[in-house]
Backbone as JSON Lines, residues from 0, in Angstrom:
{"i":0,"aa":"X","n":[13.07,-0.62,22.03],"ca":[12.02,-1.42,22.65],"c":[11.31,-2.28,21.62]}
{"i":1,"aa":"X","n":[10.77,-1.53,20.76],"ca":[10.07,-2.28,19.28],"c":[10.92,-3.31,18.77]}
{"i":2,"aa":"X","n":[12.5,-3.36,18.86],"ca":[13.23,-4.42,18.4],"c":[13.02,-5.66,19.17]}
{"i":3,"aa":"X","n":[12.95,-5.6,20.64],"ca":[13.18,-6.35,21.49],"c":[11.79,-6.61,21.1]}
{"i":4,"aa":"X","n":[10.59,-6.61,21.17],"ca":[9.45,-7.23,20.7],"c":[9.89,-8.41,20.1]}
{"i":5,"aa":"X","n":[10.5,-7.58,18.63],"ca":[10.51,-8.75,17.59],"c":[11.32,-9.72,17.71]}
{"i":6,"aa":"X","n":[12.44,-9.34,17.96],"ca":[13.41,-10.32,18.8],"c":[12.58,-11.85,19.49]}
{"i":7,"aa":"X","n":[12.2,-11.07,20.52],"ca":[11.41,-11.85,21.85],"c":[9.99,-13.13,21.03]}
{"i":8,"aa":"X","n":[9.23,-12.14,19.76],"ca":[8.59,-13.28,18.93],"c":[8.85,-14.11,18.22]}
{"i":9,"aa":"X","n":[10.13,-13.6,17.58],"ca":[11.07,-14.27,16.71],"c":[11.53,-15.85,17.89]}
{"i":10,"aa":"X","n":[11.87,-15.52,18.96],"ca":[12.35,-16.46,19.89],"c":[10.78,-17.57,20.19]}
{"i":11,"aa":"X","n":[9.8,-16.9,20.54],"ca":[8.54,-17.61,21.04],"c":[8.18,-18.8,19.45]}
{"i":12,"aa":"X","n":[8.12,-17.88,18.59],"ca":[7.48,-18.59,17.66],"c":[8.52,-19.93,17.12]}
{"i":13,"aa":"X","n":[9.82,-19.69,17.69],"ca":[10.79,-20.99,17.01],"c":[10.7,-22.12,17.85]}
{"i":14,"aa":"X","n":[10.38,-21.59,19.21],"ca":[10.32,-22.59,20.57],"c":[8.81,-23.31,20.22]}
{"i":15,"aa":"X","n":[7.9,-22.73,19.55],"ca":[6.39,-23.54,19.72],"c":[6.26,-24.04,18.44]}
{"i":16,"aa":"X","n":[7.73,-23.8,17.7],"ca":[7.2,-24.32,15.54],"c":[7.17,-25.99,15.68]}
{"i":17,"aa":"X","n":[7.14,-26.84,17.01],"ca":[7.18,-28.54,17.29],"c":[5.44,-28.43,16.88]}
{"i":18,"aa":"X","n":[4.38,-27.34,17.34],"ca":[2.88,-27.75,17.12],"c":[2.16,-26.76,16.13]}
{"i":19,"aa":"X","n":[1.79,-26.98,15.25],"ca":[0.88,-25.89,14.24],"c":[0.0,-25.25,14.66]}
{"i":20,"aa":"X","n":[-0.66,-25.78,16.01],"ca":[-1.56,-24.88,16.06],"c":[-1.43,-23.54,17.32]}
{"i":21,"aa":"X","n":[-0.6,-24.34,18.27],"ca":[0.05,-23.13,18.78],"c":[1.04,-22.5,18.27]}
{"i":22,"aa":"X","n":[1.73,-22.97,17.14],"ca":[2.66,-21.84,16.33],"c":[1.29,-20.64,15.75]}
{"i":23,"aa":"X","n":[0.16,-21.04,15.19],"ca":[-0.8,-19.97,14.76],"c":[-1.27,-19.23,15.58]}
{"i":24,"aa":"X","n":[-1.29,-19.55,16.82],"ca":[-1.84,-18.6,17.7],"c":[-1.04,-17.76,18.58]}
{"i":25,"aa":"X","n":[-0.01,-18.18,18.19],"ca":[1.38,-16.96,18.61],"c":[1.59,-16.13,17.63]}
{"i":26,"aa":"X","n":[1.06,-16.54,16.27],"ca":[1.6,-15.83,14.9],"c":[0.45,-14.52,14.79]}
{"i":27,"aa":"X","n":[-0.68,-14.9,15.57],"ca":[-1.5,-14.07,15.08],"c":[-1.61,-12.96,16.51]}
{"i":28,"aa":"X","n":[-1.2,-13.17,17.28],"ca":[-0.72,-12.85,18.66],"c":[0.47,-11.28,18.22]}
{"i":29,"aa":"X","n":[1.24,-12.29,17.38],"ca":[2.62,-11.43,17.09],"c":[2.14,-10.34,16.22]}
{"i":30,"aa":"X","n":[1.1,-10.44,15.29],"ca":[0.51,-9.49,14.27],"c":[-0.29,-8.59,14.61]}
{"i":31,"aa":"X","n":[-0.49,-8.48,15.89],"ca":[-1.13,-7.6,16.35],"c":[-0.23,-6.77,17.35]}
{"i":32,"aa":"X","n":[0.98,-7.1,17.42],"ca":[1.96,-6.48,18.38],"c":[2.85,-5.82,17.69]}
{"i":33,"aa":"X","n":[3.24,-5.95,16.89],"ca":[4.31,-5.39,16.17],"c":[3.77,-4.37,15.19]}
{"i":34,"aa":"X","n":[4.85,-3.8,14.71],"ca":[4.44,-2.6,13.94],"c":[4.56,-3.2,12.49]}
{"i":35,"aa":"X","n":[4.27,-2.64,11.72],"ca":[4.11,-3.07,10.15],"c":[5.44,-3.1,9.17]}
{"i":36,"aa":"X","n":[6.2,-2.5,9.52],"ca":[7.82,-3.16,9.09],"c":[8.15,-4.27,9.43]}
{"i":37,"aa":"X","n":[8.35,-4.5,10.85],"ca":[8.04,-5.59,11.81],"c":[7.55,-6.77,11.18]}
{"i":38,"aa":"X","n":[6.57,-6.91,10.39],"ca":[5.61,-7.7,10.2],"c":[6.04,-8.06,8.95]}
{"i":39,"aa":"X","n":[6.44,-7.09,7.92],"ca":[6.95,-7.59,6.57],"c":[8.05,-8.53,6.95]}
{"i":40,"aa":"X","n":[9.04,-8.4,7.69],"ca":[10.7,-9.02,8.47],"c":[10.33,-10.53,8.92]}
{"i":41,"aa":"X","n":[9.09,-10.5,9.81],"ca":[8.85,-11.44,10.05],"c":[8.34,-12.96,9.07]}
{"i":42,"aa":"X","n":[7.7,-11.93,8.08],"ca":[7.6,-13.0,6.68],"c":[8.45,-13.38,6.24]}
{"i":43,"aa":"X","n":[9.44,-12.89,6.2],"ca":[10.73,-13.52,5.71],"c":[11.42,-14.53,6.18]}
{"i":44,"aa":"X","n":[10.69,-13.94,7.94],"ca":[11.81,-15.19,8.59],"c":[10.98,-16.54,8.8]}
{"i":45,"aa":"X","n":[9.63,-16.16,8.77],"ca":[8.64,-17.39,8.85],"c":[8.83,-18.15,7.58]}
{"i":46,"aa":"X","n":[9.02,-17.46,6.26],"ca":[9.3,-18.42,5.11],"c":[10.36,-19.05,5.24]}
{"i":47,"aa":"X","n":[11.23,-18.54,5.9],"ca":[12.73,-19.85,5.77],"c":[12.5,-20.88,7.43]}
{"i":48,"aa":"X","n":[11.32,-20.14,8.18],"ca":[11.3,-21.25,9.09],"c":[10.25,-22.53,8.45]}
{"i":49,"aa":"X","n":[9.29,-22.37,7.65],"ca":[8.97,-22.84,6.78],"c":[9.44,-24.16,6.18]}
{"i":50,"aa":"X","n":[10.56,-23.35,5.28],"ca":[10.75,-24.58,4.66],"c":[11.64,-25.96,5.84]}
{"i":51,"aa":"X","n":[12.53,-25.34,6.82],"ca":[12.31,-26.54,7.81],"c":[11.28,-26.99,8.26]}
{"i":52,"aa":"X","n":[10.47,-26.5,8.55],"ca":[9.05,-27.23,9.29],"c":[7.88,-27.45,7.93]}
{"i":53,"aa":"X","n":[7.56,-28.13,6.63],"ca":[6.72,-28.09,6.12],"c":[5.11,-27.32,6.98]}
{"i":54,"aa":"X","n":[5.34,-28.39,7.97],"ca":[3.7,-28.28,8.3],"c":[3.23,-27.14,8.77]}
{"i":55,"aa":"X","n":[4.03,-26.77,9.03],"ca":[3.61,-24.53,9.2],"c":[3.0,-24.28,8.24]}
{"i":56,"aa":"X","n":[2.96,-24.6,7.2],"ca":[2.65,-24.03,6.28],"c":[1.08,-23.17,6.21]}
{"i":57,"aa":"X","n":[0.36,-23.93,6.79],"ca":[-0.82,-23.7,6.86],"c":[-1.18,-22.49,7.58]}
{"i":58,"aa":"X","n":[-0.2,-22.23,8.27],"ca":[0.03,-20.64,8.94],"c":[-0.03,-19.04,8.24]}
{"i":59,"aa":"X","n":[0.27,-20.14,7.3],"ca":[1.24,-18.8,6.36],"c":[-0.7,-17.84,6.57]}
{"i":60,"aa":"X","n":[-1.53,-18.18,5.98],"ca":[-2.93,-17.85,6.54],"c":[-3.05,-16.78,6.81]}
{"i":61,"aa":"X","n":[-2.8,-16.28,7.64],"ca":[-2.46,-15.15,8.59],"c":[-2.16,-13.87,8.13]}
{"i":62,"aa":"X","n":[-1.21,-14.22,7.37],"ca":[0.36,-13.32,6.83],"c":[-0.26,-12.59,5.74]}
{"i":63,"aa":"X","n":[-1.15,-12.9,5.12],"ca":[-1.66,-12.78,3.73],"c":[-2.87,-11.93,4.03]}
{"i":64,"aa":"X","n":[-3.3,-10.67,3.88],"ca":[-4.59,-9.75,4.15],"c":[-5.81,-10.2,3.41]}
């Protein structure tokens, strides 16, 4: 079940990475849903979604305690 989460955010957050600011409010959405492995995985995949989308960047925000 916990996979399919991440899966399912992994999917939301690539479909909304066209606007920064609803990519942040799914990102911070997703950080409160997932479990904390989860969350390290997802940095990884947000940094290589990243470097396609510069303007995410400002997201990164979030990710960082």
């Amino acid at each position: 079940m916990a996979r399919a989460m991440f899966d399912y955010t992994k999917a939301v957050l690539s479909k909304v990475s066209f606007d920064v600011n609803l990519f942040c409010k799914e990102l911070k959405k997703a950080l409160t849903r997932l479990l904390p492995y989860e969350v390290e995985e997802l940095k990884l995949w947000i940094d290589s979604l990243i470097k396609q989308n510069p303007q995410l960047n400002q997201c990164l925000i979030y990710l960082n305690p």
